[in-house]
N, C-alpha and C positions, 0 to 999 in steps of 0.2 A: 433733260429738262431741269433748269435750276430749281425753279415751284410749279406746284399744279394747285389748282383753284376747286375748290368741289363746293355747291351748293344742296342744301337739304331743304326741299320746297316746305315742307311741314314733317310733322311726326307720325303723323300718319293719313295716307289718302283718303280722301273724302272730309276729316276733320277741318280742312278749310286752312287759307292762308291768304294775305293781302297782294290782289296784282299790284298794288302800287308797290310793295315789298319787293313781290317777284320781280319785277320789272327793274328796279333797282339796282336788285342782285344782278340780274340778267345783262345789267349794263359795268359790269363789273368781270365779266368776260369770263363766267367759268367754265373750267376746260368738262364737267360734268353735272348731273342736276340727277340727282336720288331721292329718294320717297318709300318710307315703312309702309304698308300694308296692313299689317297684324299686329298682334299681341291677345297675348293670354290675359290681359288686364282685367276684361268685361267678361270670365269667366267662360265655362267650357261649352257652352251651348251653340256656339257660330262653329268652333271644330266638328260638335257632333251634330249638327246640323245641317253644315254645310252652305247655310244663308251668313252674308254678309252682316257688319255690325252697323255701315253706312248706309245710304241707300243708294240708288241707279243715279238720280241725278248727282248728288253734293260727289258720290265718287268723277261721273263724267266729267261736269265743272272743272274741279281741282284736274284730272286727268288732259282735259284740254289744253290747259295753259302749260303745262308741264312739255306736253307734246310741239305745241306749236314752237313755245321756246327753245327746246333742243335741236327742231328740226331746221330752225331759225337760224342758231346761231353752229350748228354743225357737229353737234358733241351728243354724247350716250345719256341718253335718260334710261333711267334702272329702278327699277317697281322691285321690292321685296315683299315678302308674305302676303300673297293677294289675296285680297275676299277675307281677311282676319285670319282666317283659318290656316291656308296656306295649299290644302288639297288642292287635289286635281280639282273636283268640283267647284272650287272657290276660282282656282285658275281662269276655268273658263267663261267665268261669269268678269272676270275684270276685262278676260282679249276680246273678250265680245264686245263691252263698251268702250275698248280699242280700236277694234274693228268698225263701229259704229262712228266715230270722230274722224277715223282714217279716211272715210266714205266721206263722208261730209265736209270736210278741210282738203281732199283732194292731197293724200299724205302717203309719199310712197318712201318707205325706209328695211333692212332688214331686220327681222324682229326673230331674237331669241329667247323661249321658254323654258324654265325649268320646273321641274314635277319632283316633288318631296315627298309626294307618297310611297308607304314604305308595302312591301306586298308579304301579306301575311305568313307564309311560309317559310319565306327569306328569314323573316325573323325569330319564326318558330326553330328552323336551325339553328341561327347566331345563340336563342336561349340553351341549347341544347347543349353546342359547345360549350362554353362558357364566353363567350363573347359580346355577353351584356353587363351592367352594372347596374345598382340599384344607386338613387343619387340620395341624401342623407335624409333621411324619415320616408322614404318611402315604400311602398308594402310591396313585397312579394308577387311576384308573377309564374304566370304558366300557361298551358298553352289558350284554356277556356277565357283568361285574361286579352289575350289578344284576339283570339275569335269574337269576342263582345264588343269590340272597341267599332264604332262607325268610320271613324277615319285613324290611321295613324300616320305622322309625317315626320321627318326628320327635318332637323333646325341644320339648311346649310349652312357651310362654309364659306370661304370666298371661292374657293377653287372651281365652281358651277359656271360662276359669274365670268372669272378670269375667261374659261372656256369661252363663251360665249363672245367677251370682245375679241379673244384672239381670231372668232371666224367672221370678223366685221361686221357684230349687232352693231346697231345703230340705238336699239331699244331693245332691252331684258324684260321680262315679266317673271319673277321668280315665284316660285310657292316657297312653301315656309321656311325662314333662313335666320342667322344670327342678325341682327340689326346691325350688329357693326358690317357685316359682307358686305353689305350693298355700296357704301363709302370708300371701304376698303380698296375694293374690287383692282379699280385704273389706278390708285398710286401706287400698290405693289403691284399691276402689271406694269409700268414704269421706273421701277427701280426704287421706289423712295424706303428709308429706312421703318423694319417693320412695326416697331415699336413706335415713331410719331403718328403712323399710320394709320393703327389700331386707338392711339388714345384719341386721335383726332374724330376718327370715325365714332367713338363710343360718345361722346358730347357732339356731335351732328346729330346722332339717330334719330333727337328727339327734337329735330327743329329748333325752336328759339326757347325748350325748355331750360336751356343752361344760361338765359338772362335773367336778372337781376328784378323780378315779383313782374313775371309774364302773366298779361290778360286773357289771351287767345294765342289758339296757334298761329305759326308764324314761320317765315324762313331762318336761315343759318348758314353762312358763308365761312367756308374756314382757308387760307391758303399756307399748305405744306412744303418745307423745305427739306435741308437734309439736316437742321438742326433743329426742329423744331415746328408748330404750327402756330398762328392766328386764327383767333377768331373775331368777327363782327358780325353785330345782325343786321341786316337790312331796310327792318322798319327803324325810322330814324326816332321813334319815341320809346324804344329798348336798347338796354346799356347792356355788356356784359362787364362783371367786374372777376377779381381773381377768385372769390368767396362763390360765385353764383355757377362760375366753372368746373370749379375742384367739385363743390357739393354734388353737382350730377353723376361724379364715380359712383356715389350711393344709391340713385336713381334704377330702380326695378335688378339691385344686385347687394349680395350676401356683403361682399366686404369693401370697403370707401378708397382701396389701392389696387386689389386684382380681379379682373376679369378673366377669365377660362373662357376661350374658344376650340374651334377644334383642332385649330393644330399647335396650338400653345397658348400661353396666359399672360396677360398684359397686366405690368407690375409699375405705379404709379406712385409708389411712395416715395420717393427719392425726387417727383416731380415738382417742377417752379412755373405758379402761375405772376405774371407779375402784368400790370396794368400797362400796356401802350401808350393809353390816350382816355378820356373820360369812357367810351364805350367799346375800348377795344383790350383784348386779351390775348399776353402774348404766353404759349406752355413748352415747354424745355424739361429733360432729364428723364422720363421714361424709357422704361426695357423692356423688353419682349423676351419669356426665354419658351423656346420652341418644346412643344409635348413630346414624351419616350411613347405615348402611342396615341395614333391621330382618332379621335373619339366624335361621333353625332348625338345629339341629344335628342330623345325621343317624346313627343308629345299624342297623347292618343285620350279618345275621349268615346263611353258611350252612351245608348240611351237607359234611364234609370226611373221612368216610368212618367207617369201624368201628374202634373200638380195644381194643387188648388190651394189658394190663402186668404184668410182669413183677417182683417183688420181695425182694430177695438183699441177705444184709448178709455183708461177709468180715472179716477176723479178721486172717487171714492177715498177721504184718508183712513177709515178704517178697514177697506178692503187692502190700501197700499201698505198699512201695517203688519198685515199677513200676508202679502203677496202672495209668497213662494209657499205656502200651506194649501193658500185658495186656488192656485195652477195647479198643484200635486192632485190636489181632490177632484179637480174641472177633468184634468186629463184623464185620473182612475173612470170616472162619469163618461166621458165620450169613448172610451174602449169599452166599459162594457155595454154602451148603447154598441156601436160597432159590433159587439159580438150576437144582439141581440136579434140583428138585420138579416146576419151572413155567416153567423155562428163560429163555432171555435178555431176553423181555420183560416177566418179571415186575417189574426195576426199576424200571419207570415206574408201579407199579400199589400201591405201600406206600412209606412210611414208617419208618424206625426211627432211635430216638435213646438215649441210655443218658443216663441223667442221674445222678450222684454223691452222695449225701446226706452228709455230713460234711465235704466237700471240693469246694467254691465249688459246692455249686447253685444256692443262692441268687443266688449275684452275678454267677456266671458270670466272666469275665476282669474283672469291675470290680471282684470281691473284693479288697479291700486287702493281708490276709493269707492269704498261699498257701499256708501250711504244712499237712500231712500229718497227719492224724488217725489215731487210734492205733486208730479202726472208721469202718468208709464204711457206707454204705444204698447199693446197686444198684439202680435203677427203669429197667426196659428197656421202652420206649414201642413198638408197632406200630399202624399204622392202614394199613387197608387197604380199598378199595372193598367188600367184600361181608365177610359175618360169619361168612360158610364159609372165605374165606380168613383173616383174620383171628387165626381159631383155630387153623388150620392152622399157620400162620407162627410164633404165638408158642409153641406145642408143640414145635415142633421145634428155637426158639432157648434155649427154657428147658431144654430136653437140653445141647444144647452151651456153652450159659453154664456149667453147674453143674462141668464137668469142663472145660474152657480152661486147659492147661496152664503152666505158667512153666518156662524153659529150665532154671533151679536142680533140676527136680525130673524122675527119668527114667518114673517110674511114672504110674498114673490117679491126679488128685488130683480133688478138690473144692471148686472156691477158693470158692462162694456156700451162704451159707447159708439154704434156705429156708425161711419160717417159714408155711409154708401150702402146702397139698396141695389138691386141682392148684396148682402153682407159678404157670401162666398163670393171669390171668383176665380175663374181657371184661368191659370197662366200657360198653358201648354203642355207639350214634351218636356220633361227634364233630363238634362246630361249631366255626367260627371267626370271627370279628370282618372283614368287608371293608372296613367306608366310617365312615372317622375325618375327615367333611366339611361343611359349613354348604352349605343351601343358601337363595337369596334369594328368597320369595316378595314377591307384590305385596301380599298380604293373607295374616294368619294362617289365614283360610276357606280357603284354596288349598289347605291339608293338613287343617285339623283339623275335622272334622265333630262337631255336634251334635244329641244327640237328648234330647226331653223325653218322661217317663213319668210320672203318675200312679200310684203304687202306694199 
């Protein structure tokens, strides 16, 4: 093949994308049609949960048109990181609203799965040997660390995916993978050079995020040569320009030239984007140089108890002139109410944190500027083992929050204003993110299992 054509329906399933776009694309003849899944973006609670971040419908929707069109036009559609998550349990919740479309469009094709779930002992080994890596700030593991985690999954490769066309999928459904693999996958099983390959695939992953002040998600057409790729988007009201290209190196990565995969890292800086035409982009000069050893990156997440929050905004400019005196004092106040309920061991058993809205939440002590806003937002966090206590806790802090006096004033005030009755409320289960780590298999088969189905 001189060029291969790969389409990216959106950045991720379910987030939606225009059929007038699709359709577009789809008449623009590409020899593939790929779709993310996942990401860690919306925080760790869909991995340790195992519920998706979209729902049944907006995924089937988008899933339909994807289907109909590949089956249409005779080429592989490829789902990565299913259900957000990527686990098996995310898995089978995307092949079931597969299965369900399948049924109902009368759609028979071969359909290849892969499972990223990693199995706990496998890995308690690989820690044993030395065949993990901690990745930069990340904390220490052992074996209690991975016993606690609800799911853990490795971020495939391509090599899962390659598998899978080589036994004639028609359709992939991947659990949790590199973004780039999914794109990847058909032009280096096709021969194309590795490095246009990867950087092509790295600005698809994210649909029409690499146009030029995108509204909504959207599609992404790129076609690959052996010196280079294009891109265009398909909605005819998105331009892409050389600026809005390049800038996506940055997009959810450490550094704006290389990306690290697993079997080597894609080096961008020597790259030339240079404008085609008003909305097309052509890129040239990328290298690829292959890993001294082929590494998985490990995401795991578990549960970290029940949470309830709290939400108050004050007014008050002489409370906002003491803020952080009259937080210290509110907080000394709700622990030892808290101690007064469940006694002195309840400190080891919750959580609580107050966090600031108008005055460095965001940045926390890296905030540049410190200056005092003329109104704050109050967000009082509790998490606690059980959702009886829970409630209990942030009941009796959202009392004492509302009325936490300032020395200035000798009577009952009320520095917080609440804009919702019940003041607390429970947000659920809480997860957390544990293993920020690679580890080195002998073989991508070590973690990622495949299954073939006939539907």
């Amino acid at each position: 093949m001189e060029t291969i054509k790969v389409m990216a329906a959106s950045g991720q399933l379910g987030s939606g994308f225009s059929e007038e776009s699709f359709n577009r694309g789809m008449s623009w003849e590409p020899d593939m049609i790929g779709c993310d899944s996942g990401s860690t973006d919306s925080g760790p609670f869909y991995l340790g949960s195992g519920k998706n971040h979209f729902p049944h419908d907006a995924i089937k929707r988008d899933l339909r048109l994807i289907l109909l069109g590949a089956r249409r036009n005779r080429i592989p559609a490829v789902i990565g990181s299913a259900g957000t998550g990527g686990s098996n349990e995310h898995l089978e919740i995307v092949v079931k609203i597969l299965q369900e479309i399948s049924t109902e469009e009368n759609l028979h094709f071969r359909l290849g799965i892969i499972k990223s779930d990693i199995d706990k002992e496998y890995l308690k080994e690989m820690l044993d040997t030395g065949k993990t890596a901690p990745l930069p700030n990340a904390p220490s593991i052992d074996h209690n660390t991975i016993d606690d985690c609800s799911h853990i999954v490795g971020l495939a490769g391509v090599e899962p995916y390659i598998e899978c066309l080589d036994n004639g999928c028609d359709v992939i459904i991947g659990g949790r993978s590199s973004d780039t693999s999914i794109y990847a996958s058909l032009p280096l099983k096709k021969g194309f050079p590795p490095a246009i390959v990867w950087h092509a695939a790295k600005i698809l992953e994210c649909g029409a995020a690499c146009v030029a002040q995108r509204q909504y998600p959207d599609c992404m057409f790129a076609t690959i040569d052996q010196h280079g790729f294009s891109l265009e988007p398909p909605n005819m009201d998105y331009i892409c320009t050389p600026v809005s290209v390049a800038s996506h190196m940055l997009y959810e990565n450490a550094s704006a030239f290389k990306l690290i995969e697993p079997s080597g890292v894609l080096d961008t800086e020597q790259a030339t984007y240079k404008a085609i035409n008003s909305r097309s982009v052509r890129v040239e000069g990328s290298r690829f140089v292959p890993a001294n050893q082929y590494s998985i990156k490990l995401e795991g997440a578990r549960f970290a108890g029940h949470l309830s929050t709290i939400l108050g905004g004050v007014r008050d400019p002489v409370i906002i002139g003491q803020l952080d005196s009259w937080l210290e004092g509110m907080e000394q106040k709700v622990r030892q109410r808290f101690v007064t309920i469940y006694g002195d061991d309840i400190q080891d058993k919750y959580r609580l944190l107050f966090r600031v809205y108008g005055k460095n939440a965001v940045m926390g002590e890296l905030e540049p500027d410190q200056t005092t806003a003329n109104e704050v937002g109050v967000v009082v966090e509790i998490v606690a083992d059980s959702e009886e206590m829970v409630r209990t806790l942030a009941s009796v802090a959202a009392h004492i929050c509302v009325h936490y006096p300032v020395p200035e004033w000798s009577g009952l005030i009320t520095g917080l204003a609440y804009p919702y009755s019940p003041a607390a409320s429970y947000k659920g289960p809480l997860y957390e993110f544990t293993l920020n780590h690679v580890v080195y298999p002998e073989s991508y088969q070590d973690i990622f299992k495949t299954e073939y189905h006939n539907i």
